[in-house]
Each structure stands twice: as C-alpha cells, then as structure tokens.
N, C-alpha and C positions, 0 to 999 in steps of 0.2 A: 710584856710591853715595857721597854727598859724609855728613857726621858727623852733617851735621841731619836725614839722612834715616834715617841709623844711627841715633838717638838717638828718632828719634819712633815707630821697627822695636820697638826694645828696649823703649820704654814702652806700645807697643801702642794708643797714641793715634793713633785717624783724622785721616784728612788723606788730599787729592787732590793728586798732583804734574801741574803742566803745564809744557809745555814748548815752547820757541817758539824760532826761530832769531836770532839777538843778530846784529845788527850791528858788528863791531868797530870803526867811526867813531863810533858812539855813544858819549857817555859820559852822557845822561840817560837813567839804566839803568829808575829807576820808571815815567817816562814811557812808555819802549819797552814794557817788559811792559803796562802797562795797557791800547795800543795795539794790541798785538801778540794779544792774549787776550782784547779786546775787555769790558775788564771796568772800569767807571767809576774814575778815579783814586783818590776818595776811598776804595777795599779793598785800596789795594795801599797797605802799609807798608815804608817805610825804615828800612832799622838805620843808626843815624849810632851813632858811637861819641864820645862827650864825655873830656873830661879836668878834673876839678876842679883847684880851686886847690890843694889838697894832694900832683893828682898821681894817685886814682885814677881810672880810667877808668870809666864807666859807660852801661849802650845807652839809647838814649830810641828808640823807633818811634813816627812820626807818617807823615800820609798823604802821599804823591807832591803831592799838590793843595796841599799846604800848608808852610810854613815851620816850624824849627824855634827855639823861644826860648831861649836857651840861659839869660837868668836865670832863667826856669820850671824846668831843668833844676839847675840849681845848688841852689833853693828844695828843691825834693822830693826832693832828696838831700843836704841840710841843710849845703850848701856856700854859701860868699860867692862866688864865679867858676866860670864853667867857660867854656870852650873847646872847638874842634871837637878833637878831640884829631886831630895827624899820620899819614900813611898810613902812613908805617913803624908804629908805635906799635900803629894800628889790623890792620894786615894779622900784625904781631908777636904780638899777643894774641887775634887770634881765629883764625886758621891760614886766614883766606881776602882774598884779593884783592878787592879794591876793585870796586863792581859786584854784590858776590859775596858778601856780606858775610850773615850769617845769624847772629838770636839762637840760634840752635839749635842745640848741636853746636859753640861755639868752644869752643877751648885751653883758654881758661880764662875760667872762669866771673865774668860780671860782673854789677851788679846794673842790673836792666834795668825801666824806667818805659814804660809806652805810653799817646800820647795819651785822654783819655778820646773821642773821638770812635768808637775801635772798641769797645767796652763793649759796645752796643745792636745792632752788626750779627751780622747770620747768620753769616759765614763773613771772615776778611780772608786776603791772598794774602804773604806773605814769600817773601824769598830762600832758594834750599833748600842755599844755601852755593855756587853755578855763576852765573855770567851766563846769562843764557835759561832757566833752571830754576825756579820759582815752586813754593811750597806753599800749596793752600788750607787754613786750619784755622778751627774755631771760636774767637774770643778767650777763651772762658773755659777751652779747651784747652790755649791757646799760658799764657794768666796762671797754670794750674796747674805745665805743665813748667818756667818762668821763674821763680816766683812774684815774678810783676811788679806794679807800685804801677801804678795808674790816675792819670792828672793829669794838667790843662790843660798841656800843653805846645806845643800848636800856634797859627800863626796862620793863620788859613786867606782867602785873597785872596778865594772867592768868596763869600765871607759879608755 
C-alpha cells in the first residue's frame, strides 16, 4: 500500500490500480507501463517534478507520448525559469524513487499543473507511487485531490 493509494483509500475517491511486472533495465518507466497494460501512450501521465528559479519545486504531468516545456512550466506558475529539478531533491520531497514517482501521496505537498490534453479524456493512468503500479483515475478526480491548474504544457511529436 504505497501513500497515493492511502490517500485516494482515505478520500474515498475511485480509481482502478494495475499492475504489471517492471523490468528493472528499464528506465523508460511511462513507455513500459503503456506497453505493458496495453493502453495508448497519450493516458499514461508523467509526474516530472520542476524546480523554479526561486527554488520551489513544483509537479507538471504531461503524457508518455509527449515532451515537457519547461518555459510553459515556469509561465503557469508565474516564474522567469524553471528546471528539471535533481533526483535527490525529487526523491527528497516526494518520499518515492524515481520511476515511482506519484502526484498522490508525496511528503509534501506541491503545486501540481497537468497538461491540458487530459482535461477531455475518460479515465488517465498515474503512478501509484511503485514502479510497475499504475492508477487509473478520472482527471477531474485526480484535479479535485490535487487541485491542479490545467495548461498547455506539452509538446507532443505526433501532432
């Protein structure tokens, strides 16, 4: 029971967990689960964790299929830079390892932007805070518990 799954328990907010066996050679962990779960790239979301130029931290989730901008990132969180913020840093403040990474349930709470591309879908798939552990939820589920800003943050290659 990882803290995103505690945390979705305690708010009584639905959601499917799936689970797949992680290759530990891997390290394109979104790729694998999409793969693995057989569920089109663009529903599986990435927690990347950013670092403004100030210094705080904050999550953007965009899809597997896609790049993150990081001055779209900066923009919507009303910063001049930002950066991928360091895995120490990242693993230090959400209490999960790399791969593993979940809006749900970190340390401590950050503010968290997701692509406008999951807005309109049914159902998107997050990390349940494990490598090989996936949550499906609905986005206007996940934007409640979060309460996450919606914004173009991605760039997406196959557009």
């Amino acid at each position: 029971m990882t803290p995103a799954i505690i945390q979705l328990n305690k708010s009584k907010t639905p959601y499917q967990l799936h689970e797949y066996a992680h290759d530990p050679a891997c390290t394109a962990y979104g790729e694998e689960a999409a793969q693995a779960l057989g569920v089109p790239a663009m529903r599986i979301f990435k927690t990347l964790v950013v670092e403004l130029a100030s210094g705080e931290l904050v999550v953007a989730l965009v899809s597997v299929d896609s790049s993150l901008q990081l001055k779209a990132v900066a923009k919507a969180a009303g910063a001049k830079k930002a950066k991928m913020a360091a895995a120490e840093k990242v693993e230090r403040s959400s209490g999960y390892v790399l791969g593993g990474v979940s809006p749900l349930g970190q340390k401590k709470r950050l503010r968290t932007f997701i692509d406008t591309s999951a807005e309109h879908l049914n159902s998107v798939f997050i990390s349940a805070g494990k490598r090989g552990l996936e949550i499906e939820i609905a986005p206007a589920q996940l934007a409640r518990l979060l309460d996450v800003r919606y914004c173009e943050l991605a760039i997406n290659p196959t557009k």
